[in-house]
Structure formats: structure tokens, C-alpha cells
C-alpha positions, 0 to 999 in steps of 0.5 A: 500500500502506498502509506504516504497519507500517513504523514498527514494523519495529524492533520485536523479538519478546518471549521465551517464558515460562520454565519453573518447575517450583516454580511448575508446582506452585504452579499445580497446588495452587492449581488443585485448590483453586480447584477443589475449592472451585468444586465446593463452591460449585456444590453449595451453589448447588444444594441451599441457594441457589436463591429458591424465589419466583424460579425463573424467574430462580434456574434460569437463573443457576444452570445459567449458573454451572454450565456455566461451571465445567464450562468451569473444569474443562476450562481447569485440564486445559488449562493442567495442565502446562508442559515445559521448553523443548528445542531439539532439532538440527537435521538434516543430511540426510534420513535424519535426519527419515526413516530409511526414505527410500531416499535416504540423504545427501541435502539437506532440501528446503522449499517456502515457501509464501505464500497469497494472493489480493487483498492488495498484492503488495508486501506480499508481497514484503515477506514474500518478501525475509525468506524468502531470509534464512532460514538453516540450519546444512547445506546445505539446498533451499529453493524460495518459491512465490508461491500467487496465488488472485487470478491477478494481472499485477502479483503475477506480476511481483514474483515475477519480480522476486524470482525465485521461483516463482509458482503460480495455478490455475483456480478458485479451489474450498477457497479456501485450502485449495484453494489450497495442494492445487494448489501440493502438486501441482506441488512436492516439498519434504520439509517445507512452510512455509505462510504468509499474505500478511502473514507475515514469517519470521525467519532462524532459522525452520529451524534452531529448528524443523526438529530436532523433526522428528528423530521420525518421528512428528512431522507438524507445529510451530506458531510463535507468531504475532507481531503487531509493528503493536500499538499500544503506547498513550500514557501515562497522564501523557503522554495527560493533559498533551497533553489537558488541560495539565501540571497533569492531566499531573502527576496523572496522574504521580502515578497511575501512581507510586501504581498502576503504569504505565498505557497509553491505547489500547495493543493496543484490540482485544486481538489480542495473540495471547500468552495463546494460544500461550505459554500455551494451545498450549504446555500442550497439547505434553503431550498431544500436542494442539497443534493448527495455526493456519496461519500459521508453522507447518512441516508434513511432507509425507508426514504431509499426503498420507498423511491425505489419501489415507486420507480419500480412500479412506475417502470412496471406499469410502462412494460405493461402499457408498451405491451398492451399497446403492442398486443391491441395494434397487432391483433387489431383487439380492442383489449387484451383479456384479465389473463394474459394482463396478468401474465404480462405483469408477473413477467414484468416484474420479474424482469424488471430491477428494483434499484434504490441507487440509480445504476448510472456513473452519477448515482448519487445526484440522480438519486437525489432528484428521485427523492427530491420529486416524490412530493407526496412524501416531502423528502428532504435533504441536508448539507451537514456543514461540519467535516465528519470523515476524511478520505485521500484527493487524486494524486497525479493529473491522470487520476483527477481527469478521470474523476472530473470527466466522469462528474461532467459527463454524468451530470450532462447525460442526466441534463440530456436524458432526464432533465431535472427542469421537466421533472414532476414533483420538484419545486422551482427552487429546486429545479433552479438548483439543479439547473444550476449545476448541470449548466455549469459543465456546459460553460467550456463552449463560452469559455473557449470563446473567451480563451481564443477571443484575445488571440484573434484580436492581437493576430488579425487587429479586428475587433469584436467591439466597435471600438475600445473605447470609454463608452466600451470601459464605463460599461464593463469596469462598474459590472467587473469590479461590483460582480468581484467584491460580491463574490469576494462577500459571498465567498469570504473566507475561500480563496476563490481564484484557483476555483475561477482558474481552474473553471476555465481550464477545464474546457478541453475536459467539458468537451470532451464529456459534452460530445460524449453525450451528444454522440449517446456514448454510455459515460463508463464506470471508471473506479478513481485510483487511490494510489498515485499514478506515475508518468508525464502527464504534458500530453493532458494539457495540450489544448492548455499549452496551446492557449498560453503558446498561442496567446504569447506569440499573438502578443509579441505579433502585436506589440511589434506591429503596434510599434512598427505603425504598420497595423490597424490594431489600437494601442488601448485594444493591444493593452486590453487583450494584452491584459485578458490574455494574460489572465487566461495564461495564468488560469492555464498556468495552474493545470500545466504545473498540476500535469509536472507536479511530483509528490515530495520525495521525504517527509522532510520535504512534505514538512518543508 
């Protein structure tokens, strides 16, 4: 097993962000502002911007810029409202959770469940030994099952070791969703704990999460998820001096006294899933959409098996509607006799399969939206704001590109094939959540735009706009300037460049997942390694590399001619997109590094 992790054992998780209801107000000004002067530029773009000389380029960057704000619109919705932090009791009994159960007084029963199928059964262990020290403040029955797709001796073995229940089954069909239907089968717990092989939950994982349960209507808490192996970086005066000498050593002191501390090689591959759940999931429990993510997160069991018995009858009727239709075309019948109906449906329901977790690479959200569209019980989800577990983040540019392009092309087959917006049962905050979220992954079409859009002014000199003018400036400053202090407020307390950067690197990725799905190729079930991958990894970054090469040559092309005189660029329309391209360089420069980055090769070096 690679142990590197172990050096990082002490780590502890950071606190969640503290609510602030005057700066809940601030967000919501500034938002609307931003907003307000977004709407404003957008308009003038359209009606008074666009180079009447140049509309194969103006219409292009206009609808990008356009769309992109469509995207501003739902992320202001997204992040509108913070609550405070409640952590609510947690229950004794099962009349606690279910006042209609029949057994009144009785314990709460967990089922641990951790998936896994090649990763090292030591690592497992790992996560194995944590569980048993989870605690709760009542009598509480908490079974761990082992769910080993992989049907290993040796993974066997460490569950006799650790003297917890070990599940396999026959095939290996949903994979992980199939996987933990098999294990719903064969348990009975009142409320499930699902974890990946990697996962590490803390002792306090049951007493802070199962008080939310106390409503009924309650069908399932996310945690954040921790990732505690993230390379904490070198120091900006340490990295030098160990490179170049103590002289560099001191300037760089100097810098980081002048600009603030700065890391090398802290968090490459921007994995520090903090943005996501504090920010993004938190402020979403508004509206009740919170959707899971796998991982630590608790679910009810009667919530699960409920959706999956309504799917299953739903999908029972279908077969036995499409038959009946078939049957009364065919035989020119006007109706098909009580018998063969009957017929017709016990075959149905054999060959039908009962599935509480979606089998789809995006099993969790999809779920999600199930539970979420049952309005006739109500369900409901939580993003418990607290870390509860810990679990390892990819290692190397292979790994994280793997998990990327199986989020994106997950959530986009769900967006093509069973559209949130359309479903019955949701409600419009809801729905505008979940459209917040597959929109997301469709944001590398703009942002391709934006990367290329500065090299096509700097290599040809013509513009998108009819001029680079203070008309063009008093529009777009006020709305950049107001839209970057809302999300700082918004934000306050996440650095939020790498995120922005690493959004916009993306594209090559998003493509990729968008013409998978648009060509109807099925998005496979990839496991995500949990050991790091060795190699170069230059060959990932190729549409990166070419954004930075391309931009520098436009540069210098047009910096020359700008001062040979020979060319109708404008000295402010080189400076601009001089200034734009540079920022798309940057965003690139974090994905090309994370593709040359290497772990340290000591703990000294890791400690640094």
C-alpha cells in the first residue's frame, strides 16, 4: 500500500464558515448590483457594441458573454442565502426519527457501509478501525459491512480480522450502485452510512448528524468531504533559498512581507473540495436542494426503498402499457383479456430491477432528484456543514481527469436524458438548483470563446467591439469590479481564484464529456485510483499549452506591429487583450504545473 497519507494523519479538519447575517446582506446588495449592472452591460453589448465589419467574430463573443451571465444569474440564486448553523439532538430511540414505527423504545440501528472493489484492503481497514470509534450519546446498533465488488481472499480476511461483516455478490451489474442494492438486501439498519474505500469517519459522525433526522421528512445529510493528503506547498522564501541560495531566499522574504504569504505547489490540482460544500451545498439547505455526493453522507432507509419501489412500479406499469399497446395494434383487439394482463405483469416484474441507487456513473445526484420529486412524501435533504470523515484527493493529473470527466459527463447525460427542469414533483427552487449545476459543465463552449477571443484580436487587429473605447470601459469596469467584491462577500473566507482558474481550464475536459453525450456514448464506470499514478502527464494539457503558446506569440505579433505603425490594431485594444490574455495564461498556468507536479520525495520535504 502506498502509506504516504500517513504523514498527514495529524492533520485536523478546518471549521465551517460562520454565519453573518450583516454580511448575508452585504452579499445580497452587492449581488443585485453586480447584477443589475451585468444586465446593463449585456444590453449595451447588444444594441451599441457589436463591429458591424466583424460579425463573424462580434456574434460569437457576444452570445459567449451572454450565456455566461445567464450562468451569473443562476450562481447569485445559488449562493442567495446562508442559515445559521443548528445542531439539532440527537435521538434516543426510534420513535424519535419515526413516530409511526410500531416499535416504540427501541435502539437506532446503522449499517456502515464501505464500497469497494480493487483498492488495498488495508486501506480499508484503515477506514474500518475509525468506524468502531464512532460514538453516540444512547445506546445505539451499529453493524460495518465490508461491500467487496472485487470478491477478494485477502479483503475477506481483514474483515475477519476486524470482525465485521463482509458482503460480495455475483456480478458485479450498477457497479456501485449495484453494489450497495445487494448489501440493502441482506441488512436492516434504520439509517445507512455509505462510504468509499478511502473514507475515514470521525467519532462524532452520529451524534452531529443523526438529530436532523428528528423530521420525518428528512431522507438524507451530506458531510463535507475532507481531503487531509493536500499538499500544503513550500514557501515562497523557503522554495527560493533551497533553489537558488539565501540571497533569492531573502527576496523572496521580502515578497511575501510586501504581498502576503505565498505557497509553491500547495493543493496543484485544486481538489480542495471547500468552495463546494461550505459554500455551494450549504446555500442550497434553503431550498431544500442539497443534493448527495456519496461519500459521508447518512441516508434513511425507508426514504431509499420507498423511491425505489415507486420507480419500480412506475417502470412496471410502462412494460405493461408498451405491451398492451403492442398486443391491441397487432391483433387489431380492442383489449387484451384479465389473463394474459396478468401474465404480462408477473413477467414484468420479474424482469424488471428494483434499484434504490440509480445504476448510472452519477448515482448519487440522480438519486437525489428521485427523492427530491416524490412530493407526496416531502423528502428532504441536508448539507451537514461540519467535516465528519476524511478520505485521500487524486494524486497525479491522470487520476483527477478521470474523476472530473466522469462528474461532467454524468451530470450532462442526466441534463440530456432526464432533465431535472421537466421533472414532476420538484419545486422551482429546486429545479433552479439543479439547473444550476448541470449548466455549469456546459460553460467550456463560452469559455473557449473567451480563451481564443484575445488571440484573434492581437493576430488579425479586428475587433469584436466597435471600438475600445470609454463608452466600451464605463460599461464593463462598474459590472467587473461590483460582480468581484460580491463574490469576494459571498465567498469570504475561500480563496476563490484557483476555483475561477481552474473553471476555465477545464474546457478541453467539458468537451470532451459534452460530445460524449451528444454522440449517446454510455459515460463508463471508471473506479478513481487511490494510489498515485506515475508518468508525464504534458500530453493532458495540450489544448492548455496551446492557449498560453498561442496567446504569447499573438502578443509579441502585436506589440511589434503596434510599434512598427504598420497595423490597424489600437494601442488601448493591444493593452486590453494584452491584459485578458494574460489572465487566461495564468488560469492555464495552474493545470500545466498540476500535469509536472511530483509528490515530495521525504517527509522532510512534505514538512518543508
Amino acid at each position: 500500500m502506498d502509506d504516504y497519507f500517513l504523514a498527514f494523519e495529524d492533520r485536523t479538519p478546518p471549521e465551517p464558515l460562520p454565519y453573518s447575517a450583516l454580511r448575508e446582506s452585504l452579499w445580497q446588495f452587492l449581488a443585485t448590483l453586480a447584477l443589475v449592472l451585468g444586465g446593463w452591460y449585456i444590453w449595451w453589448r447588444w444594441a451599441h457594441s457589436l463591429n458591424p465589419d466583424a460579425m463573424w467574430f462580434a456574434i460569437p463573443l457576444v452570445l459567449a458573454e451572454s450565456f455566461a451571465y445567464f450562468g451569473l444569474i443562476l450562481f447569485v440564486f445559488n449562493l442567495w442565502k446562508d442559515q445559521p448553523i443548528e445542531i439539532a439532538p440527537a435521538p434516543s430511540v426510534i420513535d424519535d426519527v419515526d413516530p409511526r414505527n410500531p416499535e416504540k423504545g427501541r435502539v437506532l440501528t446503522v449499517d456502515v457501509m464501505f464500497a469497494t472493489y480493487d483498492e488495498d484492503p488495508e486501506l480499508v481497514r484503515l477506514g474500518i478501525i475509525d468506524a468502531k470509534k464512532m460514538r453516540y450519546p444512547h445506546p445505539i446498533d451499529i453493524k460495518i459491512h465490508i461491500l467487496d465488488d472485487g470478491k477478494r481472499p485477502d479483503m475477506k480476511a481483514v474483515c475477519e480480522d476486524e470482525q465485521v461483516n463482509y458482503i460480495t455478490r455475483i456480478g458485479n451489474e450498477g457497479f456501485k450502485a449495484g453494489n450497495l442494492r445487494n448489501a440493502l438486501e441482506v441488512t436492516s439498519g434504520d439509517f445507512l452510512v455509505i462510504c468509499d474505500a478511502d473514507t475515514r469517519p470521525f467519532p462524532t459522525l452520529l451524534e452531529r448528524t443523526l438529530g436532523y433526522f428528528r423530521d420525518p421528512k428528512m431522507a438524507w445529510v451530506q458531510t463535507p468531504q475532507w481531503f487531509y493528503d493536500l499538499p500544503e506547498g513550500e514557501n515562497l522564501r523557503y522554495s527560493m533559498n533551497r533553489r537558488f541560495g539565501g540571497i533569492a531566499g531573502m527576496f523572496g522574504g521580502v515578497i511575501e512581507r510586501v504581498i502576503g504569504p505565498v505557497k509553491l505547489g500547495e493543493d496543484p490540482f485544486v481538489n480542495d473540495p471547500k468552495m463546494f460544500y461550505d459554500i455551494i451545498q450549504r446555500r442550497r439547505n434553503w431550498v431544500n436542494a442539497s443534493f448527495c455526493c456519496g461519500a459521508g453522507s447518512i441516508h434513511r432507509r425507508e426514504a431509499v426503498m420507498e423511491a425505489a419501489l415507486r420507480g419500480f412500479g412506475a417502470k412496471v406499469e410502462e412494460r405493461m402499457f408498451a405491451a398492451e399497446e403492442q398486443i391491441t395494434v397487432s391483433s387489431k383487439e380492442r383489449s387484451v383479456s384479465p389473463e394474459l394482463m396478468e401474465a404480462i405483469r408477473t413477467e414484468a416484474v420479474t424482469t424488471e430491477v428494483l434499484t434504490p441507487y440509480k445504476f448510472h456513473v452519477s448515482e448519487d445526484i440522480y438519486t437525489s432528484i428521485v427523492l427530491h420529486a416524490d412530493k407526496e412524501r416531502g423528502w428532504k435533504s441536508m448539507l451537514h456543514p461540519m467535516i465528519e470523515s476524511k478520505m485521500l484527493s487524486p494524486q497525479d493529473l491522470l487520476t483527477w481527469t478521470i474523476q472530473r470527466y466522469k462528474y461532467a459527463g454524468g451530470s450532462l447525460d442526466i441534463m440530456v436524458n432526464d432533465n431535472p427542469l421537466f421533472k414532476r414533483g420538484l419545486s422551482f427552487g429546486q429545479r433552479m438548483m439543479y439547473a444550476t449545476t448541470f449548466y455549469s459543465y456546459l460553460a467550456p463552449i463560452w469559455n473557449m470563446i473567451f480563451l481564443f477571443a484575445p488571440i484573434i484580436y492581437l493576430f488579425t487587429a479586428v475587433a469584436p467591439v466597435s471600438a475600445f473605447s470609454d463608452d466600451f470601459f464605463l460599461h464593463l469596469i462598474p459590472f467587473l469590479i461590483t460582480l468581484e467584491l460580491a463574490i469576494m462577500v459571498g465567498t469570504w473566507g475561500i480563496s476563490g481564484y484557483a476555483a475561477k482558474a481552474s473553471y476555465l481550464s477545464f474546457f478541453p475536459i467539458g468537451f470532451r464529456a459534452i460530445w460524449a453525450v451528444l454522440r449517446g456514448e454510455k459515460i463508463s464506470f471508471p473506479v478513481t485510483p487511490k494510489v498515485r499514478q506515475t508518468g508525464n502527464f504534458l500530453r493532458l494539457v495540450r489544448p492548455q499549452l496551446a492557449v498560453v503558446g498561442l496567446t504569447v506569440v499573438a502578443g509579441v505579433w502585436a506589440s511589434i506591429a503596434l510599434w512598427s505603425g504598420q497595423t490597424s490594431h489600437s494601442a488601448t485594444g493591444v493593452v486590453t487583450n494584452l491584459l485578458w490574455g494574460f489572465n487566461n495564461c495564468l488560469a492555464m498556468a495552474g493545470m500545466i504545473a498540476a500535469a509536472m507536479w511530483k509528490p515530495p520525495v521525504s517527509q522532510e520535504d512534505i514538512t518543508s
